[in-house]
N, C-alpha and C positions, 0 to 999 in steps of 0.2 A: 551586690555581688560583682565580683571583676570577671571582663570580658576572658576568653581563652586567647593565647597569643594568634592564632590564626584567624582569628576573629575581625580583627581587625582587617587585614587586607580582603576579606571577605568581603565584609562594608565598602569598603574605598573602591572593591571591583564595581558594587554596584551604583555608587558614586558616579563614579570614572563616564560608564553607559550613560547613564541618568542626563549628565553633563554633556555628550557628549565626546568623549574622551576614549584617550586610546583607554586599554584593559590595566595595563601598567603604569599610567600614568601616574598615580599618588604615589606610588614605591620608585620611582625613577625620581621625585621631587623631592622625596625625602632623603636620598642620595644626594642630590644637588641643593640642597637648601634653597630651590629656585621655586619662584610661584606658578601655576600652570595656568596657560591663559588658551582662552578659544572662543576667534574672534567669529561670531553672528551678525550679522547686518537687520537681520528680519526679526530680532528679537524683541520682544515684547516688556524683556525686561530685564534688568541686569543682576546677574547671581555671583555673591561671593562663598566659599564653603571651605570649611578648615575642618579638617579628621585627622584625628592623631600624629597632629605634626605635621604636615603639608596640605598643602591650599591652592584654591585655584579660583580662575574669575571666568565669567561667562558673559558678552555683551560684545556691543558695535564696539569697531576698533579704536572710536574716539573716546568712549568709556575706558576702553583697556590702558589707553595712551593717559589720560588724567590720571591714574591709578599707580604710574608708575612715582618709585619711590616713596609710595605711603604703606606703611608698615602695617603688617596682619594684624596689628590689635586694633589698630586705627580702621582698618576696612570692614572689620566685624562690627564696628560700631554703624547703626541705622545711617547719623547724621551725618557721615561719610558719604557716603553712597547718595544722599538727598544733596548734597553738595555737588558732589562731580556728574549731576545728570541734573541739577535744576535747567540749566537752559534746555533743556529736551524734557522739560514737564514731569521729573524724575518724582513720586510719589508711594504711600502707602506701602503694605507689605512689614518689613520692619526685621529683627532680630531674633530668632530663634536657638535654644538650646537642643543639640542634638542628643540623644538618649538611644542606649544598644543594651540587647539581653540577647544571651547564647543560653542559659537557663536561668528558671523563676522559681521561688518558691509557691507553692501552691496556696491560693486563701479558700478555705474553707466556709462556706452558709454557717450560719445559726442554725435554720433550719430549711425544710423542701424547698426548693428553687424550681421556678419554670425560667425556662429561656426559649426566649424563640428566634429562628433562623429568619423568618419573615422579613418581605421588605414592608408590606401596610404596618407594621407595630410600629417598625423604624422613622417611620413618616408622621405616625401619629402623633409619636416621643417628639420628634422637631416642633407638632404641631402646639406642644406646651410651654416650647422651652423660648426666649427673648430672640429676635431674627440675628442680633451679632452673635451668639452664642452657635445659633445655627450655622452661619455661614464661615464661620471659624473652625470649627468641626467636619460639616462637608460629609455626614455620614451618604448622602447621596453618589458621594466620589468612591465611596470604601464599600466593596461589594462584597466584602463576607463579614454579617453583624449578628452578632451575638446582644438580644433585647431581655433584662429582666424583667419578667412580667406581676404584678402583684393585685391579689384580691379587694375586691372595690366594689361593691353592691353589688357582690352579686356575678359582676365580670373582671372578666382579665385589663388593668391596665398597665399600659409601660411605664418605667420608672427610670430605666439605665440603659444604655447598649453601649457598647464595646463593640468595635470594628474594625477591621481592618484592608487594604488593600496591597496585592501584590506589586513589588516593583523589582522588575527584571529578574524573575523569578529566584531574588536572591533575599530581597526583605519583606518584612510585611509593614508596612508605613500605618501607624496607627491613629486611632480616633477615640473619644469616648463623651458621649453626649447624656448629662443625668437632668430629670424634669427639678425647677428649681426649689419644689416642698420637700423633694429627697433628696437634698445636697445636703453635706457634712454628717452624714448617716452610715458611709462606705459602703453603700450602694456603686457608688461609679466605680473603685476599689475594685470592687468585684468585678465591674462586668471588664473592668480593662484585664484584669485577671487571666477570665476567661476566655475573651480573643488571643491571650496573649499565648496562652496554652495551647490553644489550637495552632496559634500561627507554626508554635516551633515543634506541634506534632506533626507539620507539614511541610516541615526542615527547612521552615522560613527564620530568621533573625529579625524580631520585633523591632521597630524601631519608635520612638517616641521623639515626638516636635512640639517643644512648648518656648511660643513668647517669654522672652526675657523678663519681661514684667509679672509673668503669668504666676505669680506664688505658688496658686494650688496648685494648675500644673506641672510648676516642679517638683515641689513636695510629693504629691502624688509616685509623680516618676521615679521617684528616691527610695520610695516606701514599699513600691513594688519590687523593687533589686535591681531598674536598672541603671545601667553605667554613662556617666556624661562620656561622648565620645568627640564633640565636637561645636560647631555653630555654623548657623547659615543667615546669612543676611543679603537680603532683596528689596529692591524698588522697579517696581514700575514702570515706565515709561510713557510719555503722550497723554 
């Protein structure tokens, strides 16, 4: 599904914050075909991010200063970035596809669905699922999740949750953690579904972050309706 045209500066306002940036900043760059840059000394790590058409970098001024004359396709790429901060221990992190929805179509159960708002389900769900899978996810960071619960001797266990967190009261930054016996079943499907539903009954704009490498990630994102809006690439530092 395509984004609404306002939708987009919607995004970039909360970009803009996120970055710290002025409010205007992405639509003022996109006027100038200029890259926005803001320079941090104390930063922990350096961020490049491109949304529809203007971009911007965030890091020590010596990061900023390497950066000059290398081209946004070149800065979106990881091994960029791992280059112009190796001598300052530039690492990990890596290349991300950015994903926007203004509305979703709705997926529908088979049949009765429990979900629950709980964080013990949420916990329990990490506690089946591989530790990189967990810390890739971060449902611990995304404080409003949506957990499918499913019948199992007798008790309720988790299977899926869908989460998400606010940022700058303008997106909801999403998650979605599935136990690994109920992957490719569209269990996760669903519960990303229904965070996602929520998020924009709460006049939030969903957004979705999946590594570049990430297949199903993307696919997922695709499947759901929503719109590639952009890329973020990070490293590290120390």
């Amino acid at each position: 599904m395509s984004l609404d045209p306002g939708s987009a500066a919607i995004i970039q306002l909360a970009w803009a914050r996120r970055l710290g940036l002025d409010d205007g900043a992405f639509a003022t760059a996109l006027e100038t075909g200029e890259r926005l840059t803001r320079v941090d000394e104390a930063a922990r790590s350096v961020q490049f991010v491109r949304l529809f058409g203007s971009s911007a970098l965030v890091g020590p001024q010596w990061a900023l200063d390497a950066a000059v004359g290398i081209s946004d396709e070149e800065m979106a790429q990881h091994v960029t970035l791992l280059t112009i901060t190796r001598r300052h221990g530039g690492h990990g992190l890596g290349s991300a596809a950015l994903f926007f929805a203004d509305e979703l179509p709705l997926l529908q159960p088979s049949g009765e669905l429990t979900v629950s708002h709980g964080h013990p389900e949420a916990i329990e769900l990490e506690g089946l699922c591989p530790p990189d899978d967990v810390n890739e996810v971060g449902l611990s960071d995304l404080e409003n999740r949506y957990t499918i619960m499913h019948d199992e001797d007798g008790r309720k266990v988790p299977v899926a949750c869908g989460a998400y967190a606010e940022w700058e009261g303008i997106l909801a930054h999403m998650g979605v953690l599935v136990a690994p016996q109920w992957r490719r079943r569209g269990v996760g499907s669903l519960a990303a579904s229904i965070a996602a539903h929520e998020a924009l009954a709460s006049g939030l704009t969903p957004q979705w972050r999946a590594d570049v490498s990430n297949k199903g990630s993307l696919a997922t994102a695709r499947s759901l309706g929503f719109s590639t809006g952009g890329i973020q690439t990070s490293v590290l530092l120390g």
